[in-house]
C-alpha positions as CSV (number, residue, x, y, z in Angstrom):
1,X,28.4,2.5,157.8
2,X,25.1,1.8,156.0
3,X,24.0,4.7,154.5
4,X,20.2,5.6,153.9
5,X,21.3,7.2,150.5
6,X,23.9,5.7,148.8
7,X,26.1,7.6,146.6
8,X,25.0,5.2,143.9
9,X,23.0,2.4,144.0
10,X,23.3,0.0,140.5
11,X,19.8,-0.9,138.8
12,X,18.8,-3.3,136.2
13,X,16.3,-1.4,133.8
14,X,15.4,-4.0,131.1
15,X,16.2,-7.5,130.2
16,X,19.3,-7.8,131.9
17,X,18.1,-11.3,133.8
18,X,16.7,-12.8,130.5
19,X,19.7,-12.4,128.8
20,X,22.2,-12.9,131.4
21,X,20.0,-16.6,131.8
22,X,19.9,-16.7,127.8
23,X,23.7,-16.6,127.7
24,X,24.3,-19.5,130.4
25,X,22.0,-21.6,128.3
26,X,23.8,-21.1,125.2
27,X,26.8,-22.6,126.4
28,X,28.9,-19.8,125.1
29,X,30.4,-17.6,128.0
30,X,33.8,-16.6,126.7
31,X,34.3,-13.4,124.9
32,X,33.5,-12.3,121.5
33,X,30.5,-14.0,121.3
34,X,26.6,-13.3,119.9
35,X,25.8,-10.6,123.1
36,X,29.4,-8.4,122.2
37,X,28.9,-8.5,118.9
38,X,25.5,-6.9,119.3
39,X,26.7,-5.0,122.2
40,X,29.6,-3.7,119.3
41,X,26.8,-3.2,117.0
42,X,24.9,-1.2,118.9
43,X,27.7,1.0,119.5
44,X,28.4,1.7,116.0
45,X,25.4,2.6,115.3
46,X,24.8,4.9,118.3
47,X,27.4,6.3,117.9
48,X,28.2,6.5,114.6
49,X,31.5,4.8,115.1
50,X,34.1,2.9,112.5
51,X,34.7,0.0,115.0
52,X,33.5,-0.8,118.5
53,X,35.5,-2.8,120.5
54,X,33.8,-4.4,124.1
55,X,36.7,-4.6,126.6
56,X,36.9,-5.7,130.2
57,X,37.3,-2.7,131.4
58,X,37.9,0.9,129.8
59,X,41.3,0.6,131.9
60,X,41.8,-2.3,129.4
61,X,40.5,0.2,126.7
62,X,42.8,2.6,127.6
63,X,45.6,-0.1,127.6
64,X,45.1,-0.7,123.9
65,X,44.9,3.0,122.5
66,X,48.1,3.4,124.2
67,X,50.1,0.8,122.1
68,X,47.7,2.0,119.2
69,X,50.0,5.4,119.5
70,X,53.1,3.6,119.5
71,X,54.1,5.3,122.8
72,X,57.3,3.9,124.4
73,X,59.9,5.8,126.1
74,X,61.1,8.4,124.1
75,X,57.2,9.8,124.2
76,X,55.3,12.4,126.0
77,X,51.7,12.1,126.2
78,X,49.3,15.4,126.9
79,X,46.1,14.7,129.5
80,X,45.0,16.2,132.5
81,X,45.8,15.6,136.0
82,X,42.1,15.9,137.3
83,X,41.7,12.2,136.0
84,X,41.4,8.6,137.4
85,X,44.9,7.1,137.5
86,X,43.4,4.8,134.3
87,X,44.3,7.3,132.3
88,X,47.9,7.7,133.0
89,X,48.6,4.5,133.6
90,X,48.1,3.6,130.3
91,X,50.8,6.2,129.7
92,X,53.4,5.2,131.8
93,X,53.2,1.3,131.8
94,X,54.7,2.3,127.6
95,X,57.2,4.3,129.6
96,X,55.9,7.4,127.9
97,X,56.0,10.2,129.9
98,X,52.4,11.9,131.4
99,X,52.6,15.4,131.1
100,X,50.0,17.5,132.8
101,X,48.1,20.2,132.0
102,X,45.5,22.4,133.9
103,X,41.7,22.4,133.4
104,X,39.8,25.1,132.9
105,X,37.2,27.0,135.6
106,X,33.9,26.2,134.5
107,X,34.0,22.5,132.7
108,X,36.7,21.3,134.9
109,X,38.3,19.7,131.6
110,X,41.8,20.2,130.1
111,X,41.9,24.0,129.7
112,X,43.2,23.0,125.5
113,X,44.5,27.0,125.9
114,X,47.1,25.5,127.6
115,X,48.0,22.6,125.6
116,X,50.4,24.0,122.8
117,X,52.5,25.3,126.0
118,X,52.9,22.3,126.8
119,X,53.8,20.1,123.4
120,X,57.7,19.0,122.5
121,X,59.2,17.5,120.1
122,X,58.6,13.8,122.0
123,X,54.9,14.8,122.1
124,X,53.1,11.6,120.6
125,X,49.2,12.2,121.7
126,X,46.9,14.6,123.3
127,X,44.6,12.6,125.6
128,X,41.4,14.9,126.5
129,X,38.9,13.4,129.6
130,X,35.3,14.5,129.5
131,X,34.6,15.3,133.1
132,X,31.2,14.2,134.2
133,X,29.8,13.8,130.5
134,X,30.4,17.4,129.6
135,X,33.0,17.7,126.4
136,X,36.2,19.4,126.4
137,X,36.6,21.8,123.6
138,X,37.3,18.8,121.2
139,X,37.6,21.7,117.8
140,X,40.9,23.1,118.7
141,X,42.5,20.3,120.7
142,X,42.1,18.5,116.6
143,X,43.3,20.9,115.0
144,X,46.2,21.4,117.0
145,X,46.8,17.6,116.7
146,X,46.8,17.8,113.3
147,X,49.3,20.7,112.8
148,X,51.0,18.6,114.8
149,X,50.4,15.2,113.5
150,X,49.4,13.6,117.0
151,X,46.9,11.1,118.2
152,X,43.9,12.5,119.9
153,X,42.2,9.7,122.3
154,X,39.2,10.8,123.9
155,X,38.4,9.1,127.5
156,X,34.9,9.1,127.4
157,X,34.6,6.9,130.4
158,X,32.1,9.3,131.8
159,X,30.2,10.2,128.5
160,X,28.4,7.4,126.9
161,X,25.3,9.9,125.5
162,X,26.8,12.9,125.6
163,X,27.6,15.3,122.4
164,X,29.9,18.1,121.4
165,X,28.3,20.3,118.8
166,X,26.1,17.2,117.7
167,X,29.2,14.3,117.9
168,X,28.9,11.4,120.5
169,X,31.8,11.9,122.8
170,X,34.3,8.9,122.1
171,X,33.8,9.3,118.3
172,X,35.8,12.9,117.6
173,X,39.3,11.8,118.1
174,X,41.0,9.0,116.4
175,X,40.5,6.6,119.3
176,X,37.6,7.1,122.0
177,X,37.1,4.5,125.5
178,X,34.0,3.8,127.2
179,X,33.3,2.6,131.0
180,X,30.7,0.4,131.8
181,X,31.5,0.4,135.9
182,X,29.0,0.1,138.0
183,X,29.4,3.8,138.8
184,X,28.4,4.7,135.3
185,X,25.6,5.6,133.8
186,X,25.2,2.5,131.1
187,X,26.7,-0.6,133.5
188,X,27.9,-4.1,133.6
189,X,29.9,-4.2,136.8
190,X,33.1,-4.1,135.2
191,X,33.4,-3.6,131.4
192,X,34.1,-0.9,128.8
193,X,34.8,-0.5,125.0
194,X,37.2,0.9,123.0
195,X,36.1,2.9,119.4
196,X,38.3,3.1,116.8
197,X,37.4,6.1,114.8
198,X,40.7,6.1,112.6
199,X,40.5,3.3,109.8
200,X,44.2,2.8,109.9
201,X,44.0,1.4,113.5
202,X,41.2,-0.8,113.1
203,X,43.3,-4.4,112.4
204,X,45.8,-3.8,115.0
205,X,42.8,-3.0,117.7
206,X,41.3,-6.6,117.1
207,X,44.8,-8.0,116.9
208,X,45.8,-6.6,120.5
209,X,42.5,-6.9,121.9
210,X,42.5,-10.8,121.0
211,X,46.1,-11.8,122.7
212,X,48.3,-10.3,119.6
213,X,46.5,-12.9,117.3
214,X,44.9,-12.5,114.1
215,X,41.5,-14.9,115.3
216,X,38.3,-12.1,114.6
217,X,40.2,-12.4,111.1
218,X,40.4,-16.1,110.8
219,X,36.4,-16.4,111.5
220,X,35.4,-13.6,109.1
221,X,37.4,-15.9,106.5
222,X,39.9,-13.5,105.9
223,X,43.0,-15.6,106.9
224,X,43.5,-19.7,106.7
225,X,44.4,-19.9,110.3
226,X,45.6,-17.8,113.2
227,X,48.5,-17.1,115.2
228,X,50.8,-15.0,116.7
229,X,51.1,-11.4,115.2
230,X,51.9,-8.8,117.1
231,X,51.5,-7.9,121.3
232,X,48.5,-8.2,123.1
233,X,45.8,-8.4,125.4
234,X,43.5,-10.4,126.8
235,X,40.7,-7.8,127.0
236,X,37.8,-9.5,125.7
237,X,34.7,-8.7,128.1
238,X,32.6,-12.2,128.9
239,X,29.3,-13.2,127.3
240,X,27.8,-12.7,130.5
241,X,29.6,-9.4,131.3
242,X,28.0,-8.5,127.7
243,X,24.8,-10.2,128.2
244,X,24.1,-7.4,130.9
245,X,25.8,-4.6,129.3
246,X,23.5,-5.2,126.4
247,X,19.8,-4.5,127.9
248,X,21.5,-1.7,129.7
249,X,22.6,-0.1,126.4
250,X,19.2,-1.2,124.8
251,X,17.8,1.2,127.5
252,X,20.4,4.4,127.6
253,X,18.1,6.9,126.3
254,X,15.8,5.7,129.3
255,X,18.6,5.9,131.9
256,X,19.7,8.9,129.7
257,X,15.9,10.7,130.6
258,X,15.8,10.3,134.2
259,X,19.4,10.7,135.6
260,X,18.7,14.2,133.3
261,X,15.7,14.7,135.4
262,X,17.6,14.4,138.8
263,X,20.2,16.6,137.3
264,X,18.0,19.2,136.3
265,X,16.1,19.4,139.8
266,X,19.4,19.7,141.5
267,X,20.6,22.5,139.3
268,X,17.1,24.3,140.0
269,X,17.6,23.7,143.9
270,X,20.8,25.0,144.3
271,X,20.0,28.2,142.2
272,X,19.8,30.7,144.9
273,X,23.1,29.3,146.8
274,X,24.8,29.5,143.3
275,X,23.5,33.6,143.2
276,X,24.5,34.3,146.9
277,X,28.2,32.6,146.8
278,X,27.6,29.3,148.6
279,X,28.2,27.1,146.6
280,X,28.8,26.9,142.5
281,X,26.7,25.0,140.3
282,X,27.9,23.2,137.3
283,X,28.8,24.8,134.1
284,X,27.3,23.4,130.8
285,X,28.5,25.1,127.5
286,X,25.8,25.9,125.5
287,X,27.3,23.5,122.2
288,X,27.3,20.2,124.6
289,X,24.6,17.7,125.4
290,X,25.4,16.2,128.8
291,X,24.4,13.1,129.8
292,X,24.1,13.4,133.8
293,X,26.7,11.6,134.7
294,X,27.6,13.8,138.3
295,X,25.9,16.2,139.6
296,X,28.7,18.1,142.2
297,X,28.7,21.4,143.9
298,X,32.4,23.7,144.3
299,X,32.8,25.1,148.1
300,X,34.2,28.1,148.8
301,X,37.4,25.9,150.3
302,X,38.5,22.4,151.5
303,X,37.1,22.6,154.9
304,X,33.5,23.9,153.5
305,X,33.3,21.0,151.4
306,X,34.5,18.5,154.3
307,X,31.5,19.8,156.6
308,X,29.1,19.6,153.8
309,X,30.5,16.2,153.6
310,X,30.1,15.4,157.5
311,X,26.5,16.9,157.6
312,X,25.5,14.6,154.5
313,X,26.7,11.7,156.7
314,X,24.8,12.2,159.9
315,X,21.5,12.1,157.6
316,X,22.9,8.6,156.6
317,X,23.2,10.7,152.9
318,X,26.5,9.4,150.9
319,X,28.3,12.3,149.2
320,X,31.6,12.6,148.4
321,X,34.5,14.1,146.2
322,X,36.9,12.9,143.7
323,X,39.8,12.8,141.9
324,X,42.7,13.4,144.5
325,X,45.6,15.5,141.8
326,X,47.6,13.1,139.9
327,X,50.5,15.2,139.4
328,X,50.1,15.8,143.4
329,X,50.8,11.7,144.3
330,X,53.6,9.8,144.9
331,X,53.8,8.4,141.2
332,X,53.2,12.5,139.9
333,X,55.6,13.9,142.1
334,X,58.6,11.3,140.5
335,X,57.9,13.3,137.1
336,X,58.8,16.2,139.2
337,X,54.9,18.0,139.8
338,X,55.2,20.0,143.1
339,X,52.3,22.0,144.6
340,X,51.3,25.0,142.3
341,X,52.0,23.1,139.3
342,X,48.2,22.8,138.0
343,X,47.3,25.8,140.6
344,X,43.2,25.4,139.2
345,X,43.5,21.6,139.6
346,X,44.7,21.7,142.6
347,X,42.0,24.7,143.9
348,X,39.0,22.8,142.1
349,X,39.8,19.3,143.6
350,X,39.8,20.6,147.5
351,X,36.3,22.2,146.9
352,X,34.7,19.6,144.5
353,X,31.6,17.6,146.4
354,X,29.3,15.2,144.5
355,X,25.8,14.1,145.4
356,X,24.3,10.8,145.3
357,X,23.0,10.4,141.6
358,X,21.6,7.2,140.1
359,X,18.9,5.8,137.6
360,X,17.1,4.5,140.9
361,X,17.3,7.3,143.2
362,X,13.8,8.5,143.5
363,X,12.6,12.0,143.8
364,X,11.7,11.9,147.6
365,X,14.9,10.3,148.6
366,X,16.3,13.4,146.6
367,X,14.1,15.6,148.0
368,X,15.7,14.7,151.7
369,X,19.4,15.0,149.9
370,X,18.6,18.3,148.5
371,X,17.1,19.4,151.9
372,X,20.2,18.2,153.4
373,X,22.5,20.5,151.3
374,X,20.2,23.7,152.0
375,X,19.7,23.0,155.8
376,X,23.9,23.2,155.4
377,X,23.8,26.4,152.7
378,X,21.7,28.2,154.9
């Protein structure tokens, strides 16, 4: 079905078809070239970062911190089940087992009240996800992990320009991972980066990242030649992949602005059905700066949000949910997660509906998707 509104509709904003053109001229395509390293530089200065890694994907990302935290399959690995199946993937392809927590009411991020519950003895990492670039309470989840002397990898997918009490999101923890998906808000169709916050991880990062060879050593003159020294990946994004990632990135307080502006009219619209009980806005915590990533409403139940959904579609408007409960599908129910596990999980998921939201959208086509969503409110 074509809709009228797409749920999201990619956008090139700057110099995205200079540079793509500039890197086919050069003659230099493969990764790790001139357009990653500035893409990289960019990061680290954004962001404040140690080390900024452009990956293929932030699945690859994810990929790499695992093996960063020596997970294999004596380990357990804390994260949420209200997550893309990236995330504990990268757990379980170690053999490390994913142990779910619930998130909490009003961010819908892992509730970290519930986290020292769940820690054992095998408990390697705690992997918080910033749901729709709004932080998870990043303070206690480190100090915990300290106490405890565990990894704390932060999948920022969602929250490239976002803060917690004044940090970039993907700089807090030792490890952080990026998306640049063409859902995203900062794209390249496919891409993402891994930042390394913790110095001590910084060698073995490039070494997985480049095959398990030493090679970004050998051309910083650091080693005579290189070879084979340890696993790896081949997780370099292309020059090309890069070329377009960089004008977006050159432009993220732009995209940044206006994806804030459609936010914010959104949240204004949906005031009054937030006050009467028809629907429940999103929650921002006063200490974090989001970056607009979704803008989603909560139902009163399941079928609600299916109806909403329906209307939207006979408009020709694309809304829809997300995450389906990880600890709910096949793989999840093998660690032995049954219904009523993760009871606000599994409540928030059934009722979640997100609205079409991207840099392009203009404010008349969400004018007819907010009139949509009232006409259905009543």
């Amino acid at each position: 079905m074509e809709y009228r509104i797409p749920f999201n509709r990619p956008s090139a904003v700057g110099r995205e078809r200079e540079y793509v053109l500039e890197a086919i001229d050069s003659g230099r395509l493969s990764g790790d070239g001139p357009f990653g390293k500035r893409c990289e530089a960019l990061l680290e200065e954004r962001c404040a970062a140690h080390r900024a890694l452009v990956t293929a994907s932030c699945s690859g990302a994810l990929d790499l911190a695992a093996v960063l935290c020596d997970l294999d399959g004596e380990a357990e690995v804390i994260l949420p089940s209200y997550t893309f199946t990236s995330t504990a993937n990268s757990v379980a392809r170690t053999g490390a087992r994913p142990v779910f927590v619930d998130i909490r009411e009003d961010t819908l991020n892992l509730d970290e009240r519930l986290v020292e519950a769940a820690l054992t003895d095998r408990t390697r990492a705690i992997w918080p996800i910033h749901y729709a670039g709004v932080s998870c309470e990043m303070d206690p989840i480190l100090e915990l992990a300290r106490d405890r002397g565990l990894r704390v990898v932060e999948d920022a997918a969602q929250g490239v320009g976002s803060l917690y009490r004044g940090r970039p999101l993907g700089t807090i923890g030792d490890l952080g991972t990026f998306s640049f998906h063409e859902t995203k808000n900062v794209v390249s169709g496919e891409g993402g980066a891994l930042i390394v916050n913790a110095p001590d991880l910084t060698t073995r990062a490039e070494v997985l990242r480049e095959k398990g060879t030493n090679r970004a050593q050998f051309f910083r003159g650091e080693v005579d030649k290189y070879t084979w020294v340890d696993v790896g990946y081949s997780e370099l994004a292309s020059e090309l992949v890069s070329a377009f990632l960089l004008a977006q990135l050159e432009e993220v307080d732009r995209i940044t602005a206006r994806r804030r502006h459609l936010w914010d009219r959104y949240h204004a619209a949906f005031a009054d059905a937030d006050e009467k009980g028809a629907a429940r806005r999103p929650i921002v915590p006063d200490h974090c700066e989001h970056n607009a990533h979704i803008y989603y409403l909560l139902l009163p139940d399941e079928a609600a949000r299916n109806a909403m959904m329906d209307a939207f579609r006979q408009k020709g408007i694309l809304a829809v949910f997300h995450y389906l409960p990880l600890h709910l599908a096949p793989v999840g129910r093998r660690y032995g997660y049954r219904e009523g596990s993760l009871p606000v999980t599994e409540d928030l998921s059934g009722r979640l509906l997100r609205l079409p939201l991207f840099f392009g959208l203009t404010d008349a086509e969400q004018d007819d998707v907010i009139a949509a969503a009232l006409g259905f409110l009543g």
